[in-house]
C-alpha positions in Angstrom: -26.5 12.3 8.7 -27.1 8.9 7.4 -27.1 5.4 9.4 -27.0 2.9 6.1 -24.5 1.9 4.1 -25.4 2.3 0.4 -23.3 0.2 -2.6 -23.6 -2.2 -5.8 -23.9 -5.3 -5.8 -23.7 -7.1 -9.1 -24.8 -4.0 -10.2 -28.2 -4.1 -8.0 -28.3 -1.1 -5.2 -28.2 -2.8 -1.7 -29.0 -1.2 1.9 -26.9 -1.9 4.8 -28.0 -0.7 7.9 -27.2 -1.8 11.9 -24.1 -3.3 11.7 -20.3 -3.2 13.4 -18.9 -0.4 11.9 -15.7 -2.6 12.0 -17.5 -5.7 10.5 -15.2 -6.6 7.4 -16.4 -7.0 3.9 -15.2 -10.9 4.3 -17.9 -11.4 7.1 -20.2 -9.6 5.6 -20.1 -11.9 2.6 -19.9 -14.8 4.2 -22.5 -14.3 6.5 -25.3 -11.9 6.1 -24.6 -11.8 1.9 -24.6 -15.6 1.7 -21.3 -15.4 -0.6 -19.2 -18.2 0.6 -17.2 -18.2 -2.9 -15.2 -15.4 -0.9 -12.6 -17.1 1.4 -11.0 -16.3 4.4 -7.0 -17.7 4.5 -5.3 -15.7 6.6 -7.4 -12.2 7.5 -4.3 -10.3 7.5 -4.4 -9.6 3.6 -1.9 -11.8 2.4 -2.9 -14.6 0.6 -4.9 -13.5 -1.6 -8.4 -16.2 -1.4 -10.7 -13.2 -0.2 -9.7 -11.0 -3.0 -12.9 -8.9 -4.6 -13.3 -6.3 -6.9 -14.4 -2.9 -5.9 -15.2 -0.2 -8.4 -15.5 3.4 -7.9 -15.4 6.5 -10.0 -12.5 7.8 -11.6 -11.0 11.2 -12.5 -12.7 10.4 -16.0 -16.2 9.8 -14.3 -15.5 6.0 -15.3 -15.9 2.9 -12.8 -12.7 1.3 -12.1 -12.5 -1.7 -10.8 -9.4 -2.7 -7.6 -8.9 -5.9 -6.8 -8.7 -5.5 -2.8 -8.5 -7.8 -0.3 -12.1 -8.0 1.5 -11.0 -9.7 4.8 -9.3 -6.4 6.3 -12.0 -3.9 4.4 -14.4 -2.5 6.5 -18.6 -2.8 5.7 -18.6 1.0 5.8 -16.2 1.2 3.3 -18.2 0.0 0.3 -20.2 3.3 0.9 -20.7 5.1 -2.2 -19.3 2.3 -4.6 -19.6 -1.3 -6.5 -18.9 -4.7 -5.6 -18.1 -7.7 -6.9 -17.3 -11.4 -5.9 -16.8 -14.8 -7.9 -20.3 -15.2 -7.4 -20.9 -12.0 -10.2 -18.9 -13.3 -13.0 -21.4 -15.9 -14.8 -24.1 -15.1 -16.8 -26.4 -17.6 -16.8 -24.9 -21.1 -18.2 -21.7 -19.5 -19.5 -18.5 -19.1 -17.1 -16.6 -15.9 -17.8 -13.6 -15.7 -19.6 -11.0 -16.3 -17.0 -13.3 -19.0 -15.3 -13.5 -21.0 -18.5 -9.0 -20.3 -19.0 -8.9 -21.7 -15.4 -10.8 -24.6 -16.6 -9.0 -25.2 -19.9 -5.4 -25.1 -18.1 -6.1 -26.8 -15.0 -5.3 -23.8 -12.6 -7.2 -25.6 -9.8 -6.6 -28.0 -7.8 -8.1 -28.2 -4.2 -10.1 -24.8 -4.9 -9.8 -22.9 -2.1 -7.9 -20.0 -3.6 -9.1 -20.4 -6.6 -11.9 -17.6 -6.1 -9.2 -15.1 -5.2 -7.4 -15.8 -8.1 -10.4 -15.3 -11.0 -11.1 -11.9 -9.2 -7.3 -10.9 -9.5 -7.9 -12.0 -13.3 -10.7 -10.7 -13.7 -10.0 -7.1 -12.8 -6.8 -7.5 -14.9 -9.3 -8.2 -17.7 -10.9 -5.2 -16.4 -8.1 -3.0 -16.8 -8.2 -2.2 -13.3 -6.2 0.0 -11.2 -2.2 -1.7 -10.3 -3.0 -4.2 -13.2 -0.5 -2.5 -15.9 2.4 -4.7 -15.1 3.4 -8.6 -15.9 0.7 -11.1 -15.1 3.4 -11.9 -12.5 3.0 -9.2 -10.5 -1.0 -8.6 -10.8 -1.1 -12.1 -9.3 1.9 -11.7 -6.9 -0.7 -11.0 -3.6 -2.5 -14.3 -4.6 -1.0 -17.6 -3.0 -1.2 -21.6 -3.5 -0.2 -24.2 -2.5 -1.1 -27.3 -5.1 -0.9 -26.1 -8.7 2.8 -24.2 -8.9 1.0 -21.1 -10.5 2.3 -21.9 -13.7 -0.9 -23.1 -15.2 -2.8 -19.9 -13.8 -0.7 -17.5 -15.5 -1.2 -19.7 -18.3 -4.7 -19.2 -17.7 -4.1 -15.5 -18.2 -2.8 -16.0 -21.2 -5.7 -18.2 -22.3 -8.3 -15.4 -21.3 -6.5 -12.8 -23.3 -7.5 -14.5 -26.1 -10.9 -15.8 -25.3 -14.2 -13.3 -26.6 -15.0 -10.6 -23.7 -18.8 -11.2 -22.6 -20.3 -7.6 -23.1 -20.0 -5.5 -19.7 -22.5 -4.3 -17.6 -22.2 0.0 -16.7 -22.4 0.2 -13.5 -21.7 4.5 -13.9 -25.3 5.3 -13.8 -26.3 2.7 -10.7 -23.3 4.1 -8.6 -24.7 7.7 -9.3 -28.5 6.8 -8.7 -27.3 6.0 -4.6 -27.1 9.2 -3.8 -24.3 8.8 -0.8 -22.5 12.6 -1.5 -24.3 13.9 1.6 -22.3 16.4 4.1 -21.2 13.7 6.7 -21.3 10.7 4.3 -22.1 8.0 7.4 -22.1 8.3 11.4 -24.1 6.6 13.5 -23.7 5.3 17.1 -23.6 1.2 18.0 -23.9 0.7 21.2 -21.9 -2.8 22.1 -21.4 -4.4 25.0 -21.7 -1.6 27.1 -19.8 0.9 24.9 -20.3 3.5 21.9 -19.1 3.0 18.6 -18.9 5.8 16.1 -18.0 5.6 12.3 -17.3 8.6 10.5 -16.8 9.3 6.8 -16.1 13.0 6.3 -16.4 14.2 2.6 -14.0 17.4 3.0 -10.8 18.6 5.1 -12.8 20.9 7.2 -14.9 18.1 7.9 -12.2 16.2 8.6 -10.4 18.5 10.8 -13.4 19.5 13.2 -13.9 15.6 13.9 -10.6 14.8 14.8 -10.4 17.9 16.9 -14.0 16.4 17.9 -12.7 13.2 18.6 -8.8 13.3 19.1 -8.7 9.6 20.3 -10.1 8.2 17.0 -8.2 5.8 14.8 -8.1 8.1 11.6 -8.6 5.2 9.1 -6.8 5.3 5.4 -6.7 1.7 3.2 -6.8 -0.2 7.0 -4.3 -2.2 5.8 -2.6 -2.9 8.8 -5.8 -1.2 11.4 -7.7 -4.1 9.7 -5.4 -6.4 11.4 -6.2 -4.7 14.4 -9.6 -5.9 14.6 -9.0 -9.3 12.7 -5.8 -10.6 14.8 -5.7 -8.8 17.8 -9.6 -8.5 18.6 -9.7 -4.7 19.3 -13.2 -3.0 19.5 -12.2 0.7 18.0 -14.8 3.3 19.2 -14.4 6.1 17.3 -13.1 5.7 13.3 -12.9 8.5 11.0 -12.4 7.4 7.7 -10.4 9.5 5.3 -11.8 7.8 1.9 -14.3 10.0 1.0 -11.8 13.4 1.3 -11.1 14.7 -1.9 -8.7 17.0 -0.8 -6.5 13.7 0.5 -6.9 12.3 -2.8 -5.0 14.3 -5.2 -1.5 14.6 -6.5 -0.5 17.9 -7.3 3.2 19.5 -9.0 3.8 22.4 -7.0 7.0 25.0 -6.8 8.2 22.7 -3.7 7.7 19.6 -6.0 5.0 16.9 -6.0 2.4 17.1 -3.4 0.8 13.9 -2.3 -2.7 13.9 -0.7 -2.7 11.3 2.9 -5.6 9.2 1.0 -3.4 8.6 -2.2 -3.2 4.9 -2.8 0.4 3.6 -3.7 -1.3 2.3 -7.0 -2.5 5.7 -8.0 1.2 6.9 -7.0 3.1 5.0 -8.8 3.6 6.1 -12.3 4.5 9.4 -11.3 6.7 8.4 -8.5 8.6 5.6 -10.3 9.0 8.8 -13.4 10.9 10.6 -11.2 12.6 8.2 -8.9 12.7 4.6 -11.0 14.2 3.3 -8.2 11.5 4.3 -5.7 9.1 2.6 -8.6 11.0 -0.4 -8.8 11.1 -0.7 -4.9 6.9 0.0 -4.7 6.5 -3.3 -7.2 7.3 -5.1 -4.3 5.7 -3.4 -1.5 2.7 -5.7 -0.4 1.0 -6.7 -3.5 -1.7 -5.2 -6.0 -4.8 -5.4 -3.8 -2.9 -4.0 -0.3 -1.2 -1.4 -3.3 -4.9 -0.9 -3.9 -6.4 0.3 -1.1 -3.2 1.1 1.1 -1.8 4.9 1.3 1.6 6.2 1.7 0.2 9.0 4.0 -1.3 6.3 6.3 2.0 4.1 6.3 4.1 7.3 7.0 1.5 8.3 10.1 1.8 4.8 11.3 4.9 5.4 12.3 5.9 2.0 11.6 9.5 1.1 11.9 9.9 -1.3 9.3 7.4 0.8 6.7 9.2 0.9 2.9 8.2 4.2 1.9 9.3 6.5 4.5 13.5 4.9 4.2 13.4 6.2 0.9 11.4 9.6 1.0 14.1 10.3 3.6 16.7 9.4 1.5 14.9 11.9 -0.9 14.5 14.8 1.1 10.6 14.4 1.2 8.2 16.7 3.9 5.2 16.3 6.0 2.5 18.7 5.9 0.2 18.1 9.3 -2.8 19.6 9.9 -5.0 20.9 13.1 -8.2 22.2 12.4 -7.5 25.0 10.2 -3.9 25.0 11.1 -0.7 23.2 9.0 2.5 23.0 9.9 5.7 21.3 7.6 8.1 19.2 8.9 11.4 16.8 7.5 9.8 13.2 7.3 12.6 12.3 9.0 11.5 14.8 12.1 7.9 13.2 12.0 9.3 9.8 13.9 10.3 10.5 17.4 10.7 6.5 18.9 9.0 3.3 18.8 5.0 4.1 18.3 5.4 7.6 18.9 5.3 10.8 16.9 5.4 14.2 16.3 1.6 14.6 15.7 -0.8 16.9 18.4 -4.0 15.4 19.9 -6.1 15.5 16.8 -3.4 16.6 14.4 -3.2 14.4 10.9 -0.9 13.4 8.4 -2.4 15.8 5.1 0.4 15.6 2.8 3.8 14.4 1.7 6.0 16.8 -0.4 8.7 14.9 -2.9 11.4 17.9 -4.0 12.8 17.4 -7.6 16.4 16.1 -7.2 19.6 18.1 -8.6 20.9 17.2 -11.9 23.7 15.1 -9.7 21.4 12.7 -7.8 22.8 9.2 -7.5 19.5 7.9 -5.7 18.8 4.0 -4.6 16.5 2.0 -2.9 17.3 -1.3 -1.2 14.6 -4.1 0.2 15.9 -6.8 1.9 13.5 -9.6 2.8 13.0 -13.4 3.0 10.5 -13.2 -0.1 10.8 -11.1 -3.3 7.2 -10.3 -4.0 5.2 -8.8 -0.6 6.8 -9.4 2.1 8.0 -7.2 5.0 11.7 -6.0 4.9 14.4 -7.4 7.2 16.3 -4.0 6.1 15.0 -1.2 4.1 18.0 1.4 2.7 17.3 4.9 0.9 20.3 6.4 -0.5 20.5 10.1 -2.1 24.4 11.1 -2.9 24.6 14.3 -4.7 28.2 13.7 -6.5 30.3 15.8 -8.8 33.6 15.2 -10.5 33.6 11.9 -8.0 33.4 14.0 -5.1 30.3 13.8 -2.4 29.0 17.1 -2.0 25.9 15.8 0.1 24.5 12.5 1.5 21.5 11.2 2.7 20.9 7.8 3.9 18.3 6.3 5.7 17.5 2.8 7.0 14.1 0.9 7.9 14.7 -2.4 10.5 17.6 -0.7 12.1 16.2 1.1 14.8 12.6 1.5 16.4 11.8 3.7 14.2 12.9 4.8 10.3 15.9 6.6 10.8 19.1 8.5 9.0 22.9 7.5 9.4 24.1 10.2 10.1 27.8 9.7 11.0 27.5 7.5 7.7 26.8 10.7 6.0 28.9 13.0 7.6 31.7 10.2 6.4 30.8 10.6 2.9 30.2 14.0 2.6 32.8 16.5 1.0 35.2 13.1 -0.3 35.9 11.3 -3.0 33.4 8.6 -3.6 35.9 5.6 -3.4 36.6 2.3 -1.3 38.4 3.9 1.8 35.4 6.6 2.1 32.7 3.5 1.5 35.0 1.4 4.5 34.7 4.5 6.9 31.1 4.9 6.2 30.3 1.5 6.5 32.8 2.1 9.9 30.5 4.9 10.8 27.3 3.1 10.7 27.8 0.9 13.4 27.8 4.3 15.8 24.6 5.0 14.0 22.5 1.8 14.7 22.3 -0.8 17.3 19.8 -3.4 15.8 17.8 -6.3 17.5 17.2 -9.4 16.9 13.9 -10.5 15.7 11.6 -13.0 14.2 13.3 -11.3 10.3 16.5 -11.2 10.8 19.5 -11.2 13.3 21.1 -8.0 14.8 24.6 -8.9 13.1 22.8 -9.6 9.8 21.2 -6.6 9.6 24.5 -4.8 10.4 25.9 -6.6 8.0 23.6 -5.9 5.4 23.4 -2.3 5.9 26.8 -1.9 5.5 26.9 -4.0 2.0 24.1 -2.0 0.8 26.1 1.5 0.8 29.2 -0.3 -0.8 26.3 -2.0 -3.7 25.3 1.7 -3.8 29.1 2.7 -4.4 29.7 -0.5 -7.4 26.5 0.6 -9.2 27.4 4.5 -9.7 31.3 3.4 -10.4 29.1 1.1 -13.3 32.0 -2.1 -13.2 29.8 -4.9 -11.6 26.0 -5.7 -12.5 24.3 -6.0 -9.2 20.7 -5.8 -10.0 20.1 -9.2 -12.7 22.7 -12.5 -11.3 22.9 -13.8 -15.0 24.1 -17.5 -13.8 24.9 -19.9 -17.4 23.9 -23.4 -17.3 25.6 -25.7 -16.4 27.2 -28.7 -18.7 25.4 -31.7 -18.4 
């Protein structure tokens, strides 16, 4: 059992010993690290100024790099792995590429998120993981306020074209550390009159005796929102067990029940093979958070949140998906739907875990959407989330499933909507009693997002967009709008 943290920096092995197991990688920077080019906006993971890059080994034995956000990443965290912040990029006298295309287009202004920005780049120019997509979107979790971001994407552009400075390989540093012991890290920290533990478990069994050990302990995934539970709400966690180091958690696997999804499978790695066989579902995920929370967020930790207002688990309803839970050497399969039983609680055992989500194929006659609803396009949380799966023949319903996120205190199906739809013709009077029927399915709130009527409202125009796309005679994903005369 080992009491030190071990990772890269710059390439350089560093020790980390005696510290908050909570103690984010932004603090750490800042203070002990003396790397203030790393800046703290908001410390929820949103705007994007503490963004650093993290590199790890791939199924290739490779390093890729993730542009994360370090403000709601824990110390314990960079165990095994390589970091780097603006401070890493030049070499000697000469900026790096995307430096020197932020220079040369004027992407700065006042400079504070500047720093966040070249790290996003420069894991792009990386090749990094969540980075095949539109500059648009790599730099979608990056905000400012002064230069209209149309001379950094410019400055993208710029850097594409500048010579690449020669890399350094990291592969061989990251191997000399050494951190694949049985435990990976525990120790004890005793604070203010209490003990904290941190545990990094390096297989299920592993896993499963601790949180059968310790069935109070905050089982830890990307901590994209259980970082906020430290940085916002000042909460002292005693006991974490980290499930980044479980390989088992980490894999994606076709099986006879369809694709199997490991609990520590980040959306990024996810997301080819999920938008393959539900574009929509892809097309939905482009918008969930941004690259870096798509980066070290997992859809097994948002599903055992339990939030109510989570994306993913609206549509993997919608889609039919199960939960495998596991205690100790036990599992158990449920319908996701099943897993949610009200507001903060569900159907999980004192140290029982979330160890997979199973997507089944869909029948040859899957209509299947996906609907976010929410006061910004790119990562923001959704006013009302809809998954809709109609399995229709000859224009008749044989089956539906719907299910809506913001409507109720927890994710939830319609399911007087469905029974509505089921066994009739897809047409306006079966979309009007549906829509009729989901008022006996929800009674929304009002909230800081949205109303209780607009939701309502919403939900209901969502099935009827559902019902104009598959009939094919109005466009309602692009608004082409012509310009105006002069």
């Amino acid at each position: 059992m080992r009491e030190t943290i071990r990772f890269l920096l710059d390439g350089e092995p560093r020790e980390l010993g005696g510290v908050d197991p909570t103690l984010t990688v932004l603090q750490l920077l800042r203070g002990p690290l003396r790397r203030p080019g790393t800046k703290e906006g908001c410390a929820e993971g949103d705007c994007g100024a503490c963004t650093v890059a993290l590199g790890e080994f791939d199924a290739k034995g490779k390093v890729q790099w993730r542009a994360v956000n370090a403000c709601i990443l824990f110390a314990p965290m960079l165990d095994g792995r390589a970091l780097m912040t603006v401070e890493s990029l030049k070499q000697g006298d000469a900026l790096h590429p995307v430096q020197q295309a932020m220079v040369q287009t004027h992407g700065s202004q006042c400079g504070f998120c500047t720093p966040g920005f070249v790290m996003s780049l420069w894991v792009r120019d990386q090749k990094g993981a969540g980075c095949d997509m539109p500059v648009e979107d790599v730099l979608a979790g990056n905000l400012c306020r002064c230069t209209g971001y149309g001379p950094i994407a410019e400055a993208a552009a710029v850097a594409d074209g500048l010579p690449k400075p020669k890399t350094v390989d990291q592969a061989s540093a990251l191997k000399a550390l050494d951190v694949a012991e049985s435990l990976g890290l525990a120790w004890d920290d005793p604070q203010a009159g209490r003990t904290r533990r941190w545990f990094s478990p390096r297989s299920l069994a592993e896993l499963a005796d601790l949180a059968e050990q310790y069935p109070q302990a905050v089982i830890l995934a990307g901590a994209t929102d259980v970082g906020l539970w430290v940085t916002k709400q000042h909460r002292a966690l005693d006991t974490v067990i980290w499930i980044g180091d479980v390989a088992e958690l980490k894999t994606m696997a076709e099986t006879e029940a369809g694709l199997r999804i490991g609990a520590g499978v980040r959306y990024s790695d996810a997301y080819a093979a999920l938008a393959e066989r539900l574009p929509d579902l892809g097309e939905m995920m482009r918008r969930l958070g941004s690259v870096q929370v798509r980066n070290s967020g997992t859809i097994g930790g948002n599903i055992a949140n339990g939030s109510p207002i989570g994306d993913m688990p609206p549509a993997l309803i919608a889609a039919g998906a199960t939960l495998t839970l596991r205690l100790g050497g036990k599992t158990r399969d449920l319908p996701l739907e099943d897993y949610f039983l009200a507001y903060g609680k569900q159907d999980r055992a004192p140290g029982e875990f979330v160890e997979a989500v199973t997507v089944h194929p869909a029948g040859p006659d899957r209509f299947y959407r996906v609907y976010k609803l929410s006061k910004r396009f790119d990562q923001d949380i959704s006013a009302v989330c809809a998954g809709i799966a109609l399995d229709i023949k000859d224009g008749q319903i044989e089956a539906a499933r719907i299910a809506f996120g913001g409507m109720a205190a927890t994710p939830k199906r319609a399911s007087n909507a469905e029974q509505a739809l089921a066994g009739q013709a897809f047409d306006e009077a079966t979309v009007d009693l549906a829509c009729k029927a989901l008022e006996t399915d929800f009674a929304p709130i009002d909230d800081m997002r949205a109303s209780a009527a607009y939701r309502m409202a919403s939900a209901k125009n969502l099935l009827r967009r559902a019902y104009l796309e598959w009939r094919g005679e109005a466009s309602t994903r692009v608004l082409e709008v012509e310009a105006l005369d002069a």
